[in-house]
DRENRO-228093 format. One line per 2 residues: number of its first residue (from 1); their letters; for each residue x, y, z of N, C-alpha, C. Coordinates in Angstrom, 1 decimal, decimal comma. Last residue first. Layout:
DRENRO-228093
NUM> A> X:Y:Z:X:Y:Z:X:Y:Z  ...
//
This chain:
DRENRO-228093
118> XX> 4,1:1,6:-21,3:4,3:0,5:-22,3:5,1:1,0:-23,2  4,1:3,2:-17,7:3,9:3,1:-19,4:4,6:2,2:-20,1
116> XX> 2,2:3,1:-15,3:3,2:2,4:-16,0:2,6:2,7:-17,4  1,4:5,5:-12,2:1,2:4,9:-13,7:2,6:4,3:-14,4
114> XX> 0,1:6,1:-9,6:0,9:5,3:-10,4:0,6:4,9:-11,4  -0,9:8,7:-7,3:-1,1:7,6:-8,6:0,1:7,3:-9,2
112> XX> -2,2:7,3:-4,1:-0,8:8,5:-5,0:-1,1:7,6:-6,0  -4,4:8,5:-1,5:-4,1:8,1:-2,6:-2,8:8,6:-3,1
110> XX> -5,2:9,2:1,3:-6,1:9,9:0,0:-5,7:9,6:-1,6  -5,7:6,8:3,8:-4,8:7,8:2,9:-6,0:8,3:1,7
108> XX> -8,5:5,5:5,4:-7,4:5,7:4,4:-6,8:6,8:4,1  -9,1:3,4:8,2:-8,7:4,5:7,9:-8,0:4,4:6,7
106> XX> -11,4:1,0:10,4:-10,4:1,3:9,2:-10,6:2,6:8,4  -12,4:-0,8:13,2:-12,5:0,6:12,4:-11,1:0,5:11,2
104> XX> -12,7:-3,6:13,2:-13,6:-3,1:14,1:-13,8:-1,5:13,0  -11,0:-5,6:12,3:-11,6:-4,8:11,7:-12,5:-3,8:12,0
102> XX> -9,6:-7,2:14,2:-10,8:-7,4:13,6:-11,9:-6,7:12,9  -7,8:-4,7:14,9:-7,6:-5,7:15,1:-8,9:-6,2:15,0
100> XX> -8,2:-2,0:12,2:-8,1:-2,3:14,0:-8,0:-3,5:14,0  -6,1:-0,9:9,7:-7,6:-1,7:10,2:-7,0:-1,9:11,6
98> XX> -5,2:1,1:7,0:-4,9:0,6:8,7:-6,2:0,5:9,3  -4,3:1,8:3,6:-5,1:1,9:4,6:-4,7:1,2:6,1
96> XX> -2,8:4,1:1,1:-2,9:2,9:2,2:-3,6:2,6:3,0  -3,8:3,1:-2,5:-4,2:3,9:-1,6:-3,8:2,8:0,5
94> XX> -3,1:4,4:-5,5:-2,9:3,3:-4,7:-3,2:4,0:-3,3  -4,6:4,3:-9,0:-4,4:4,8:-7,6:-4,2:3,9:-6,8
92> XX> -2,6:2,7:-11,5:-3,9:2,6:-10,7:-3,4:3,6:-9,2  -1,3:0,0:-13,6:-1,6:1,6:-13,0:-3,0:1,6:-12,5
90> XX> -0,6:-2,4:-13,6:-0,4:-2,2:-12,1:-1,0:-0,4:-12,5  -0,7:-2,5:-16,3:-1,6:-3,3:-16,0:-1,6:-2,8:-14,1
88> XX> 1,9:-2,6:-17,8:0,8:-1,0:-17,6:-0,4:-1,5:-16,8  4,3:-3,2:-14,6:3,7:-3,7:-16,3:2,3:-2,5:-15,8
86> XX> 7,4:-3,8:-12,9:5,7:-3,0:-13,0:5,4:-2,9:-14,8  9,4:-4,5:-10,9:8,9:-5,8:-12,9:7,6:-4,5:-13,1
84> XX> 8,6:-4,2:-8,0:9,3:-3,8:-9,0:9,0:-4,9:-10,4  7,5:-1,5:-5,7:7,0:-3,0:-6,5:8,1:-2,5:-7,5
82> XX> 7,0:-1,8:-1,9:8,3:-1,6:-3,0:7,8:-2,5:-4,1  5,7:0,0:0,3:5,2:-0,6:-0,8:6,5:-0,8:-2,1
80> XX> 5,4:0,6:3,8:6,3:0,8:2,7:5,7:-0,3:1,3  4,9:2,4:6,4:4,6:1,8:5,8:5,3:1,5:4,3
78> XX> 5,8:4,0:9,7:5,8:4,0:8,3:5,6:2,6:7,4  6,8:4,8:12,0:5,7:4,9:11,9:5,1:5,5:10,3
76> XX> 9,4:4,3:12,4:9,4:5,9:11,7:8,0:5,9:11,3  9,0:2,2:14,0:9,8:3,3:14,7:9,7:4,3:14,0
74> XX> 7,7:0,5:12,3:7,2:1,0:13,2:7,7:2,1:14,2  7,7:0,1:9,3:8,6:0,3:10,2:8,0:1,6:11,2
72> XX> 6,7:-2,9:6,7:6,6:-1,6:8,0:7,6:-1,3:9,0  6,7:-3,7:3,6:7,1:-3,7:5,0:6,7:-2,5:5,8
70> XX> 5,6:-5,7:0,7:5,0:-4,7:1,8:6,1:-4,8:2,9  6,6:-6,1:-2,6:6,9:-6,1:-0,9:6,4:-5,1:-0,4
68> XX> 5,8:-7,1:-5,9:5,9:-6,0:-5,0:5,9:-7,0:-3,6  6,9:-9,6:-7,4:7,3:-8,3:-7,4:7,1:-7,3:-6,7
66> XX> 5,8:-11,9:-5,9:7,0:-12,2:-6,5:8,1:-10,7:-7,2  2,4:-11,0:-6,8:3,2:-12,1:-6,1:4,5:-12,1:-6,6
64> XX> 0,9:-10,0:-8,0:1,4:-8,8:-7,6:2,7:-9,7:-7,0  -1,8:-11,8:-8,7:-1,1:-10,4:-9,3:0,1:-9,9:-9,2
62> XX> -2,4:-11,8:-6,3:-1,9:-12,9:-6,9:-1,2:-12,5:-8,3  -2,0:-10,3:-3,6:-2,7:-10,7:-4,5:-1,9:-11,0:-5,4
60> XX> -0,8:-11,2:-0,4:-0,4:-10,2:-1,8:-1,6:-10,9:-2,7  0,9:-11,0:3,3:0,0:-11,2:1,9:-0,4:-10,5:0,8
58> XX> 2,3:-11,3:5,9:2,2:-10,6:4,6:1,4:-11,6:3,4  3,5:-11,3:9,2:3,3:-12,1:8,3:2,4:-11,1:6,9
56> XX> 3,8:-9,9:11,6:4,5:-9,2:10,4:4,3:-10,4:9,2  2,7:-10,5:14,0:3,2:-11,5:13,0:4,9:-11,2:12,5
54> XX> 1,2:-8,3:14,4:2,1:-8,7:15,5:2,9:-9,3:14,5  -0,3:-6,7:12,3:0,8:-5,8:13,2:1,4:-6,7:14,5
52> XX> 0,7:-8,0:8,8:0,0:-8,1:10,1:1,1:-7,7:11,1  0,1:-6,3:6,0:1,3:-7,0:6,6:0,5:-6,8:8,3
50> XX> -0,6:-7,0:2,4:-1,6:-6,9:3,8:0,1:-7,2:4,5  -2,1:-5,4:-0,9:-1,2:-6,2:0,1:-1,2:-6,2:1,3
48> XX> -4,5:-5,2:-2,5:-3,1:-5,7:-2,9:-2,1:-6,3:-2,3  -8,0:-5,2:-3,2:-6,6:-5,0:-2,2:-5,4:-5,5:-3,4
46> XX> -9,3:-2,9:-5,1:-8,9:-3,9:-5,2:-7,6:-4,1:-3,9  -12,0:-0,4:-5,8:-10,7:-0,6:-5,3:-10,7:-2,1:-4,9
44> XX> -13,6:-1,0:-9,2:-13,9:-1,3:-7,5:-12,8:-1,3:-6,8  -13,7:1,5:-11,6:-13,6:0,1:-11,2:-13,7:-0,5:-9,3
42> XX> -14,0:3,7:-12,7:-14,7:3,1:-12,5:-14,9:1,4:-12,3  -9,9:4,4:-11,8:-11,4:4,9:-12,4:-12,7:3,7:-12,8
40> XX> -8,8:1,7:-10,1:-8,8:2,5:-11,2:-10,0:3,0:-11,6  -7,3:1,2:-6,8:-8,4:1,3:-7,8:-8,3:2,0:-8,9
38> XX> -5,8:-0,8:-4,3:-5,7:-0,3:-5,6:-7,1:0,1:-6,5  -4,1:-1,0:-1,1:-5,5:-1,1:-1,9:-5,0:-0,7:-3,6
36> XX> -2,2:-2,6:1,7:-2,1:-1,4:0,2:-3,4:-2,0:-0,5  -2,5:-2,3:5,1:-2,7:-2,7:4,2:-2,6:-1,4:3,0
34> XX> -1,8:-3,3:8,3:-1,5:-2,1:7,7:-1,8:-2,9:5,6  -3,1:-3,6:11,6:-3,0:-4,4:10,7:-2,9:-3,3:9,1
32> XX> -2,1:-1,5:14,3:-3,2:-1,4:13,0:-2,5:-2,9:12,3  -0,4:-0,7:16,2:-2,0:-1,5:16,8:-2,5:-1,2:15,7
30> XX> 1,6:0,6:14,4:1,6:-0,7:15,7:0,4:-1,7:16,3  1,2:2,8:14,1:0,7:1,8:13,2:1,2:0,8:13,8
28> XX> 0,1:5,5:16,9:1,0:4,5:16,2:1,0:2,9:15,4  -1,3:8,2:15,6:-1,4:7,2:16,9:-0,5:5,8:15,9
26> XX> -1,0:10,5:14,3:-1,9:10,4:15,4:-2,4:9,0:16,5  0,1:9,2:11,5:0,5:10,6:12,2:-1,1:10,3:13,2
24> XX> 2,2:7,8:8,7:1,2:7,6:10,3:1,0:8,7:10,9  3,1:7,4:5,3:3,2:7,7:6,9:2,0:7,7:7,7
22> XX> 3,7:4,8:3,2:2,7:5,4:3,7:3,1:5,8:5,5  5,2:4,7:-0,2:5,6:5,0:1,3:4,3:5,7:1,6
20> XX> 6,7:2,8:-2,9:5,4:3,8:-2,2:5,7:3,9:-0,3  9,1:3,2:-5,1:8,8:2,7:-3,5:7,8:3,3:-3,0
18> XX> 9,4:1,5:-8,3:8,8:2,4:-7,4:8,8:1,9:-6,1  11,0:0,5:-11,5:10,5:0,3:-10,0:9,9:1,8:-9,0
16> XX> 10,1:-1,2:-14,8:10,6:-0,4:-13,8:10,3:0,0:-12,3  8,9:-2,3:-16,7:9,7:-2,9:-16,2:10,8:-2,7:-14,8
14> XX> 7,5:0,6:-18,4:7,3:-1,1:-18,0:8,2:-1,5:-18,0  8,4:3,5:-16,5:8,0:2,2:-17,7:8,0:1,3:-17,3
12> XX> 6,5:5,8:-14,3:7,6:4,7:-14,8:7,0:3,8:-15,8  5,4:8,3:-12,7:5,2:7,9:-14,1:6,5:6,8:-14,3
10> XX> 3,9:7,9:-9,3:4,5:8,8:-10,3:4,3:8,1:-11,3  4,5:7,6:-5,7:3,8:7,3:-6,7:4,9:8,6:-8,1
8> XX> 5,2:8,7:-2,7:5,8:7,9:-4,0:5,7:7,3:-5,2  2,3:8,7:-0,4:3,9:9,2:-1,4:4,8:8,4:-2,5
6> XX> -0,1:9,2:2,0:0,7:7,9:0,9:1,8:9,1:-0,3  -0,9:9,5:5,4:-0,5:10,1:3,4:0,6:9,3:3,1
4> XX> -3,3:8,9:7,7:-2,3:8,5:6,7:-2,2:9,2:5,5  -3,9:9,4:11,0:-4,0:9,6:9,8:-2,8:9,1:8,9
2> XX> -6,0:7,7:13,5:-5,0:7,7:12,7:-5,1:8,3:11,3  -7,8:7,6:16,4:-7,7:7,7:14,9:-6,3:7,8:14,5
//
């Protein structure tokens, strides 16, 4: 198992930046495929970003393309969410998660919220 707490969230205006940070603690994000989710009150959590644990190849919702970066850093067994341009449209709980290699098992953080104001 693996635990995760997500950090860096908070209150910024539109146009402004944040670094979310997801740490590791019980076994190392190395053998997880490491992903950022997003949901807003009665809505369906939504992925956002994906970074694969051999590759390091990365994926984004289309949304999000061109302003937020996922990286990882496996030595401080850390995860990283840098969005920047953020419009009120990106607020939302963000939540990290870590999938086993075909998804066999997947784990989440408990969230940090982000909010963009207009």
């Amino acid at each position: 198992q693996v635990q995760l707490v997500e950090s860096g969230g908070g209150l910024v205006q539109a146009g402004g930046s944040l670094r979310l940070s997801c740490a590791a603690s019980g076994r190392t994000i190395a053998y997880f495929n490491m992903n950022w989710y997003r949901q807003a009150p009665g809505k369906e959590r939504e992925f956002v970003a994906s970074i694969d644990r051999r590759t390091g190849n990365t994926g984004y919702v289309d949304s999000v393309k061109g302003r937020f970066t996922i990286s990882r850093d496996n030595a401080k067994n850390t995860v990283y969410l840098d969005m920047n341009t953020l419009r009120p449209e990106d607020t939302d709980i963000y939540y990290c998660n870590a999938k086993t290699p075909l998804s066999a098992s997947q784990y989440w953080g408990q969230g940090t919220q982000v909010t963009v104001s207009s």
